[in-house]
MARMAR-105677 format. One record per residue (C-alpha): residue in one letter; y negated, z, x. Coordinates in steps of 0.25 Angstrom, whole numbers, padded with zeros to 4 digits, always signed. Layout:
N
AYZX ...
// end
This chain:
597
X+0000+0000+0000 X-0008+0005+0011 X-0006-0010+0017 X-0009-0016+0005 X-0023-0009+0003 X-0026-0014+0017 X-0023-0028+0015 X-0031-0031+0005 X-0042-0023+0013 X-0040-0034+0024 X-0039-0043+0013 X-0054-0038+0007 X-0061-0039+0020 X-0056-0053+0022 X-0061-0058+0011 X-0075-0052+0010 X-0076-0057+0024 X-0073-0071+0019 X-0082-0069+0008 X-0093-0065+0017 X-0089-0077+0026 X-0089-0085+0013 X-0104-0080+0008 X-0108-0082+0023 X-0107-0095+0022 X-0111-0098+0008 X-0125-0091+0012 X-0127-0099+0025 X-0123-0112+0018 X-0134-0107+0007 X-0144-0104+0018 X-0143-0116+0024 X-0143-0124+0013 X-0155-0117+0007 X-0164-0114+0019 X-0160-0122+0029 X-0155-0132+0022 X-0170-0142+0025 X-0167-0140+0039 X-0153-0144+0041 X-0156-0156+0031 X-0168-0159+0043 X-0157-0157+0053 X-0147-0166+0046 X-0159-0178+0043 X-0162-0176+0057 X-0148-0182+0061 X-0152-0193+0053 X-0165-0195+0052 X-0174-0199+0065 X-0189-0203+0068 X-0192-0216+0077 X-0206-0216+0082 X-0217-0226+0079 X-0224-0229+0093 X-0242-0229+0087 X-0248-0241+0093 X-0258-0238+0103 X-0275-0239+0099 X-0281-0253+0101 X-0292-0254+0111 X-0304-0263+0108 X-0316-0267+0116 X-0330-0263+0112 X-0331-0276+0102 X-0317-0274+0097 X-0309-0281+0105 X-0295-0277+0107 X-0291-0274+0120 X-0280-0265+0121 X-0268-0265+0107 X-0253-0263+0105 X-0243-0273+0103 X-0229-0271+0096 X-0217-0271+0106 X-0201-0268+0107 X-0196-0254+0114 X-0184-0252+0115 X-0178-0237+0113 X-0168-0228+0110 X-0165-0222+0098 X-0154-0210+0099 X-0154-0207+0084 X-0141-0204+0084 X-0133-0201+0098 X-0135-0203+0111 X-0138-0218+0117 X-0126-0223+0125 X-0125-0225+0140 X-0120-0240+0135 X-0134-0242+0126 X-0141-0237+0137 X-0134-0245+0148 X-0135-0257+0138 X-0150-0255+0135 X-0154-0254+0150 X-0148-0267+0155 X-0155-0273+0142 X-0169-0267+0145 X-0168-0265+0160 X-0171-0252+0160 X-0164-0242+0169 X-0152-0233+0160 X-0158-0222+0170 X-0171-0224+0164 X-0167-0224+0150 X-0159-0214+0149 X-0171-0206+0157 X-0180-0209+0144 X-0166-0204+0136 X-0167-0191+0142 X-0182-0190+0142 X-0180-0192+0124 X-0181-0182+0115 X-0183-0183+0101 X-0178-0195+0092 X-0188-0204+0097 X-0183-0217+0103 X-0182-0218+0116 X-0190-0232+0123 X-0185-0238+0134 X-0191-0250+0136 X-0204-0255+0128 X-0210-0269+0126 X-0197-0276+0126 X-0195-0291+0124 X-0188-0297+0110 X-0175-0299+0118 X-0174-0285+0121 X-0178-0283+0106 X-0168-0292+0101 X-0156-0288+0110 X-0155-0274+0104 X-0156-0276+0091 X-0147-0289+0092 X-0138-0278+0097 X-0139-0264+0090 X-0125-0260+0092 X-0125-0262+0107 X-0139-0253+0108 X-0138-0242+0098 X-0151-0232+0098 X-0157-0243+0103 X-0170-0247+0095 X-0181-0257+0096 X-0195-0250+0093 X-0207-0259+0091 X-0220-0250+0099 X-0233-0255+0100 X-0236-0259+0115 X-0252-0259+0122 X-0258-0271+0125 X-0269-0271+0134 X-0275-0288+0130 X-0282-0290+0141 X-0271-0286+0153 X-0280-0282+0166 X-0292-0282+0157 X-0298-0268+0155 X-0284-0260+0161 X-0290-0248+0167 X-0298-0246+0156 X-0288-0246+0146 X-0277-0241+0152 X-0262-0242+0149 X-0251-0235+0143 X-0238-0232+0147 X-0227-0223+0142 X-0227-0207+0145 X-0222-0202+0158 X-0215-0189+0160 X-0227-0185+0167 X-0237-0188+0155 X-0226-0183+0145 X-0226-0170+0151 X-0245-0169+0153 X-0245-0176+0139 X-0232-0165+0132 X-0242-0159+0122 X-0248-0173+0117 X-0237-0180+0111 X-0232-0190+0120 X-0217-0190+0123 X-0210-0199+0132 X-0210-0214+0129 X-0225-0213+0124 X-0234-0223+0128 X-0247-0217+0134 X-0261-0220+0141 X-0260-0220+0155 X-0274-0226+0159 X-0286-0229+0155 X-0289-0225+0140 X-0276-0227+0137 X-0273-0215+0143 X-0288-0208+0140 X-0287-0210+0124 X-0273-0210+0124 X-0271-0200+0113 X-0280-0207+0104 X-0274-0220+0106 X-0261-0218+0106 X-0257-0216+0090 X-0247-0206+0082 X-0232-0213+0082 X-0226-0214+0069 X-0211-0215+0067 X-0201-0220+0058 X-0190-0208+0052 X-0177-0216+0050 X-0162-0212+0043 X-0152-0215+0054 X-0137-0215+0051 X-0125-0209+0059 X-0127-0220+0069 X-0142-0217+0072 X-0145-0231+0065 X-0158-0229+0056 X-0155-0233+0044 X-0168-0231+0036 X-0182-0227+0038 X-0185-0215+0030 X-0200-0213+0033 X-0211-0219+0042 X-0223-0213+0050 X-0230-0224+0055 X-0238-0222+0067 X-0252-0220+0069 X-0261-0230+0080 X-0269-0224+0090 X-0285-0224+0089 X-0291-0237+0094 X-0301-0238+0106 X-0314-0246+0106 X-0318-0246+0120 X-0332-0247+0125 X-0328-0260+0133 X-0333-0274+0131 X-0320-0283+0133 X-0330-0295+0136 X-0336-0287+0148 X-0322-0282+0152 X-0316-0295+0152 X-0328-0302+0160 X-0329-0290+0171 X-0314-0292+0173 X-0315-0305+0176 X-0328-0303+0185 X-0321-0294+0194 X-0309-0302+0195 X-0315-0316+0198 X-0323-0306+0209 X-0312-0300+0214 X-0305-0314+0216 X-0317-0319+0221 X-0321-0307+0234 X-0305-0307+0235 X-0307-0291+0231 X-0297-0281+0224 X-0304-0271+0216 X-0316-0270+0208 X-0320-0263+0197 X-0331-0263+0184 X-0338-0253+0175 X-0347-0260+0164 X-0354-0250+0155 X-0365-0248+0146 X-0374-0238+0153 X-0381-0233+0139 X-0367-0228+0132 X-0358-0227+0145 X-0348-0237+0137 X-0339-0244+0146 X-0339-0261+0144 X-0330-0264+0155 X-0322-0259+0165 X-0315-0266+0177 X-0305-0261+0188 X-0298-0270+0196 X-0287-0272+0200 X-0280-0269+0185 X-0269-0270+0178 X-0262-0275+0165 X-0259-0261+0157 X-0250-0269+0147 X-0241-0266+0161 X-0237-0251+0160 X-0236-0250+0145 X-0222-0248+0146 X-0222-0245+0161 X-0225-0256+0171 X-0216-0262+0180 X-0213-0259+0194 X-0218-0273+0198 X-0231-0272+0190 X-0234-0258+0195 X-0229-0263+0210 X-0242-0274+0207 X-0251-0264+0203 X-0247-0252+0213 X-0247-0261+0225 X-0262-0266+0222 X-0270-0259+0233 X-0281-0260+0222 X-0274-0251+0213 X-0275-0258+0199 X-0272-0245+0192 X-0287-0239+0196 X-0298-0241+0184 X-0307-0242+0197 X-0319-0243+0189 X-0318-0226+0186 X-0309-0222+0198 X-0314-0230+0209 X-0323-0223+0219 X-0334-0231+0227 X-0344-0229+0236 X-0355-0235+0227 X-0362-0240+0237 X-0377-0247+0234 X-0375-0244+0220 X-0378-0228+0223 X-0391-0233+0228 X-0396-0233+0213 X-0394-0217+0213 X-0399-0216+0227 X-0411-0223+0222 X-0412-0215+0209 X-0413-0202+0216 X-0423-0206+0228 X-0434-0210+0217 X-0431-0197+0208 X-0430-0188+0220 X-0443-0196+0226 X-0437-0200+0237 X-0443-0213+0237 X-0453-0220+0227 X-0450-0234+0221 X-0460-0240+0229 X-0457-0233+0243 X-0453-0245+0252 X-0444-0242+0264 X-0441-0250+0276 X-0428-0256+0276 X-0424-0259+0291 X-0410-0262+0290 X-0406-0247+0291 X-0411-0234+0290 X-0419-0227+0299 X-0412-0213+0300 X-0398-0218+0299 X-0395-0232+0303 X-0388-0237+0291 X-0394-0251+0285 X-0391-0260+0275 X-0379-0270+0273 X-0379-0281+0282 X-0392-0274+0290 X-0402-0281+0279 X-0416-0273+0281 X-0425-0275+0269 X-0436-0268+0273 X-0448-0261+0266 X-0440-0259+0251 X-0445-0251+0239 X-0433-0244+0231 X-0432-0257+0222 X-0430-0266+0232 X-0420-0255+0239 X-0411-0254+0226 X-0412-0269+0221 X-0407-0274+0236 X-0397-0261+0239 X-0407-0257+0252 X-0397-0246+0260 X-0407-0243+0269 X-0416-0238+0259 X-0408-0231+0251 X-0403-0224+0264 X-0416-0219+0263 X-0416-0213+0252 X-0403-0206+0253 X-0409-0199+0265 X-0422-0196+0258 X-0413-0190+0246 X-0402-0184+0254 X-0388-0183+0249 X-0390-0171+0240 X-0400-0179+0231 X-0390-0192+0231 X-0379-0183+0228 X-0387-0177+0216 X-0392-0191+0210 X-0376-0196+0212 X-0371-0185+0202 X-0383-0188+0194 X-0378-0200+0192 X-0365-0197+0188 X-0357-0199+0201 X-0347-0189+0206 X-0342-0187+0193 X-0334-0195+0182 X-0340-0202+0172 X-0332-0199+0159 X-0326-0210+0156 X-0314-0211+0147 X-0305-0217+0158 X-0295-0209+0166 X-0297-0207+0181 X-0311-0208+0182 X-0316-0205+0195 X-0327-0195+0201 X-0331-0203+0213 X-0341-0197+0223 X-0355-0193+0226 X-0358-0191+0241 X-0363-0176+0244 X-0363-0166+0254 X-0351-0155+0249 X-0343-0168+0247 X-0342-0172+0262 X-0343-0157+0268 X-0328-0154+0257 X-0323-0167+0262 X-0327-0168+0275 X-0332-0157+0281 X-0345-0163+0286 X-0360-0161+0284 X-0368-0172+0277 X-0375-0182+0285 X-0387-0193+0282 X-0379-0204+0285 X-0371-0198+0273 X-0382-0199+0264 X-0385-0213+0267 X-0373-0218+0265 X-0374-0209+0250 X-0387-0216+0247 X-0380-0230+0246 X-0368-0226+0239 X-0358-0226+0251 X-0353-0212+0260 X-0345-0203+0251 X-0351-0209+0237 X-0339-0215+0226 X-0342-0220+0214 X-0332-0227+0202 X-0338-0240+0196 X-0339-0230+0183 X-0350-0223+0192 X-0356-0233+0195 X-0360-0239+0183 X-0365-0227+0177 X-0375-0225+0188 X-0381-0238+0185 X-0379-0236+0171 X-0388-0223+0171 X-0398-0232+0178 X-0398-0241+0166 X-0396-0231+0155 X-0410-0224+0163 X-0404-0212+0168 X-0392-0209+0158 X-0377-0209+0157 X-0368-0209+0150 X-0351-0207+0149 X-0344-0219+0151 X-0332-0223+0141 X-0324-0233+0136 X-0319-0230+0124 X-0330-0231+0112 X-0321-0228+0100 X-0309-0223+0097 X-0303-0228+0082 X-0295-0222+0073 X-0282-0231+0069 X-0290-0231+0054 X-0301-0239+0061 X-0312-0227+0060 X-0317-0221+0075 X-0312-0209+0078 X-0321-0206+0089 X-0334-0215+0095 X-0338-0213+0110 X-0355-0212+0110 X-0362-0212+0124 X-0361-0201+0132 X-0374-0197+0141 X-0367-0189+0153 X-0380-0189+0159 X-0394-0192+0163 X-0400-0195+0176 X-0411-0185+0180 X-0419-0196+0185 X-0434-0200+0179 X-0434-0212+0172 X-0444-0221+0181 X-0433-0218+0193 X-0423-0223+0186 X-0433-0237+0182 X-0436-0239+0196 X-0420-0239+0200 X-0417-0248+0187 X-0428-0256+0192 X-0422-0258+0206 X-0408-0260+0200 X-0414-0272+0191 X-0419-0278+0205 X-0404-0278+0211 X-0399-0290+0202 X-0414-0297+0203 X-0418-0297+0219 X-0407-0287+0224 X-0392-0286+0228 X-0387-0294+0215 X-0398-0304+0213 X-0390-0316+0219 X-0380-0312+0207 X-0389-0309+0196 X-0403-0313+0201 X-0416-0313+0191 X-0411-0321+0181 X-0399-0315+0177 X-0399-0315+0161 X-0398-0300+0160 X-0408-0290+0168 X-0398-0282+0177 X-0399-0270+0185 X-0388-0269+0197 X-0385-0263+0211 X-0374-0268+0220 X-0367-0260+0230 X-0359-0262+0243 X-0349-0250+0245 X-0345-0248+0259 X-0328-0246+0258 X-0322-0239+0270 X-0310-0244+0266 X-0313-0260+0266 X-0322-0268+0263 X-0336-0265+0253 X-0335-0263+0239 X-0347-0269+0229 X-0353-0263+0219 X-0362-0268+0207 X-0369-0261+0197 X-0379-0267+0183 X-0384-0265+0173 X-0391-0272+0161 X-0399-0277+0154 X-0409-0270+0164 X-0419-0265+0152 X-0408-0262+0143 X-0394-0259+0150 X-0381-0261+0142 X-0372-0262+0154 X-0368-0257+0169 X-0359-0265+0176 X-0354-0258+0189 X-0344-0267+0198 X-0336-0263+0210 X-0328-0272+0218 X-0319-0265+0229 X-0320-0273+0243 X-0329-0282+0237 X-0341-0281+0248 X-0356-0283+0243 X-0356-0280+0230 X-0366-0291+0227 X-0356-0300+0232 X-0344-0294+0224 X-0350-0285+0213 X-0361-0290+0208 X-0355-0304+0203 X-0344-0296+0194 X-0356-0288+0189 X-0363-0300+0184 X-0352-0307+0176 X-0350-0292+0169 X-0365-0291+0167 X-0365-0307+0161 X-0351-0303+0151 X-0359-0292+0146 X-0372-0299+0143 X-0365-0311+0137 X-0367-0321+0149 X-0355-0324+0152 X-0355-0332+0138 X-0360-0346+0136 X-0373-0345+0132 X-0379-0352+0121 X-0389-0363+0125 X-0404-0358+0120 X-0411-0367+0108 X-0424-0374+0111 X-0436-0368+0104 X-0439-0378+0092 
// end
């Protein structure tokens, strides 16, 4: 009996246990069916369900009269799509000898995935690549052909270092760009203002949610995000002067047999930008995608170095074209009068140092002195002035110090000065120093940049002002999101009858001066210049031009460099006055002028 009683105890205990086991069950079936039940169903749609990104075309950019100058043009990527398992050695092997592109490279962009985004190994491929693989789906399963919209810059060389290019994310820039939202297969600015307006012009993707089956085969499209483009630039440049101050410094450089050159054109009363030239250049419809090893070999192996926007990161000694601020600051300081003449021998009294070629032009006033690039008078006025009053006028001006401008790498260049040479060299200041400072050479550097915003405060009677490229930027509705208005960054502490007397001598450079045989008196338009000879310890001079007009009422500056090119009479100035003729409207035919009745 005793037995009995304690089987059926045994007998209890097991099956409240299995009841509990039972009602354990039940409640966690409920619990997920009830609570979590949204969750797992998420879970479970996400096996199915996938999102393939919609690659936003780029922003437009257009020329300051709406021009297009830089769109997007539809082109086949091919990518991965792992929706359902891994992609096979054998596609991948198979896809490398298609494409050739190394296996160790794609399955390095493989391991660089996350997500379910598709995977691009080669863009901008041709329609037999295109016709291949989707003539052959079961040979290259999660294998998929996206359409992405590719840059096009229209006019090649033609405004490069200006506008930039793209190319796709590195791991460097993945990892300084990680709280942005780039990931890796991105295509980003890398120069120019592609890379400085990047954010705005680069768009929001869209995508496309698909239903995929067991196989990882979409089989339909169950909603659609369509992507958002980037805001559209209109740039301060004129793509009439670009094209025509391209072409000037090209024929020129053919024609001296020169390298380099570069050219800043700007409006000196808005600081707007209307053409800017560095050469050599390159085509950025190269690197979109990443350029090839033989294209890069041609452009790393140019001992010009193509990549440089030289007309912001080149440093020059500025030569004869410093003389307008050595001049500036000898009639404020008092130095000298206007009508002062002072004998030119040949060279300087104190320090024999003379003029180019030994040319003595005797008595002078400061006109003549300017209009016909007098060294030895201006090496008078440097040791009147002394190097702290120079120093003072350069920095007045602007130089030693970037300009502003919406372009990356923009140099600082140099202003001659005492603490400079004792940090670097160790050395006292000399007078012979500060003769060489008065005419622009010794440790003064300029950019072209610089350059022309000297000469644009002289035209603009004392003021500058911020240059920039970009005039708008526009929403993909069409309205302006912002508008860029001039900047004044300063204003010369100079009266304004001083700054007459230099504008005056300026005018007499292109009438009786160093540009006269190029311009001479009956030039169309009244013009203001200086040339410049900049001695280069490294080879031969480089030359300098600077302008500006109409002389009353200025609307332009035109500075041009020209590395190696000598006198820049000889090598500057004519690319100067082709610029100068594109802008005024006299490179067009001109209409023949009607009899009075």
């Amino acid at each position: 009996m005793a037995e009995e009683n304690d089987y059926g105890g045994r007998l209890k205990v097991l099956l409240g246990i299995m009841v509990l086991v039972i009602v354990v069950l039940i409640g966690r079936l409920s619990y997920l069916q009830l609570y979590d039940g949204e969750h797992y169903r998420e879970l479970s749609d996400g096996n199915r369900i996938r999102i393939i990104p919609s690659v936003a075309p780029r922003g437009a950019f257009y020329d300051r009269n709406g021009e297009l100058l830089v769109e997007n043009r539809p082109g086949f990527t091919v990518s991965l799509l792992p929706l359902s398992a891994p992609i096979s050695e054998e596609v991948i092997d198979r896809l490398s000898d298609l494409l050739k592109v190394p296996q160790d490279e794609i399955h390095k962009k493989i391991k660089a995935h996350s997500g379910f985004d598709p995977i691009r190994i080669k863009n901008d491929v041709g329609a037999d690549i295109v016709t291949i693989i989707e003539e052959q789906k079961k040979l290259y399963p999660g294998v998929v052909i996206e359409v992405q919209p590719i840059r096009k810059y229209l006019y090649g060389t033609e405004g490069a270092h200006v506008f930039g290019y793209v190319s796709e994310i590195n791991d460097e820039e993945l990892k300084r760009y990680k709280n942005d939202g780039y990931k890796m297969g991105d295509v980003i600015g890398k120069f120019g203002l592609e890379k400085i307006y990047d954010k705005e012009i680069r768009g929001t993707n869209g995508g496309n949610q698909v239903e995929v089956d067991v196989s990882g085969k979409p089989v339909s499209v169950l909603g659609m995000k369509p992507p958002v483009p980037g805001c559209d630039l209109v740039l301060t440049i004129d793509q009439h002067i670009q094209a025509a101050a391209e072409k000037a410094v090209d024929d020129q450089l053919k024609l001296i047999h020169a390298g380099a050159a570069a050219v800043v054109v700007m409006n000196p009363q808005t600081g707007e930008i209307l053409a800017m030239v560095s050469r050599p250049a390159f085509n950025p419809n190269l690197f979109t995608f990443g350029i090839s090893e033989k294209d890069w070999k041609v452009i790393n192996d140019n001992p010009f170095h193509p990549m440089d926007n030289k007309a912001i990161t080149g440093e020059y000694p500025p030569g004869s074209t410093f003389k307008i601020i050595t001049g500036t600051a000898a009639l404020e300081e008092e130095k000298v009068t206007p009508q002062e003449k002072i004998l030119d021998t040949g060279h300087h009294w104190i320090i024999p140092k003379g003029n180019a070629d030994g040319e003595a032009l005797g008595w002078i006033n400061f006109t003549e002195a300017l209009a016909h690039s007098d060294n030895v008078y201006f090496y008078e006025m440097g040791n009147r002035l002394g190097i702290d009053n120079i120093e003072k006028y350069a920095r007045m001006f602007g130089l030693g110090e970037q300009q502003k401008i919406d372009l990356p790498y923009e140099a600082k260049g140099l202003v001659a000065n005492r603490k400079y040479k004792e940090l670097n060299f160790h050395d006292d200041w000399y007078l012979s120093e500060t003769f060489d400072a008065s005419i622009g050479q010794g440790f003064n550097l300029v950019t072209p940049l610089q350059a022309a915003v000297v000469m644009g405060e002289i035209a603009a009677d004392g003021k500058r002002y911020r240059p920039h490229v970009v005039k708008q930027i526009i929403n993909p509705d069409g309205s302006v999101k912002k508008e860029f208005s001039p900047e004044l960054l300063s204003t010369l502490d100079v009266k304004p009858d001083i700054i007459k007397v230099v504008q005056g001598g300026l005018r007499q450079v292109t009438k009786i001066g160093t540009a006269a045989s190029i311009f001479g008196p009956n030039f169309p338009v009244d013009i203001a210049g200086k040339t410049g000879t900049a001695e280069n310890p490294h080879g031969k001079d480089h030359g300098w031009f600077v302008a500006y007009g109409p002389f009353n009422n200025p609307n332009i500056v035109v500075a041009v460099i020209v590395e190696n090119g000598g006198y820049g009479s000889q090598s500057a100035v004519p690319i100067g006055k082709k610029i100068i003729e594109a802008a005024f409207g006299l490179d067009q035919p001109q209409k023949p002028q009607q009899k009075k009745q």
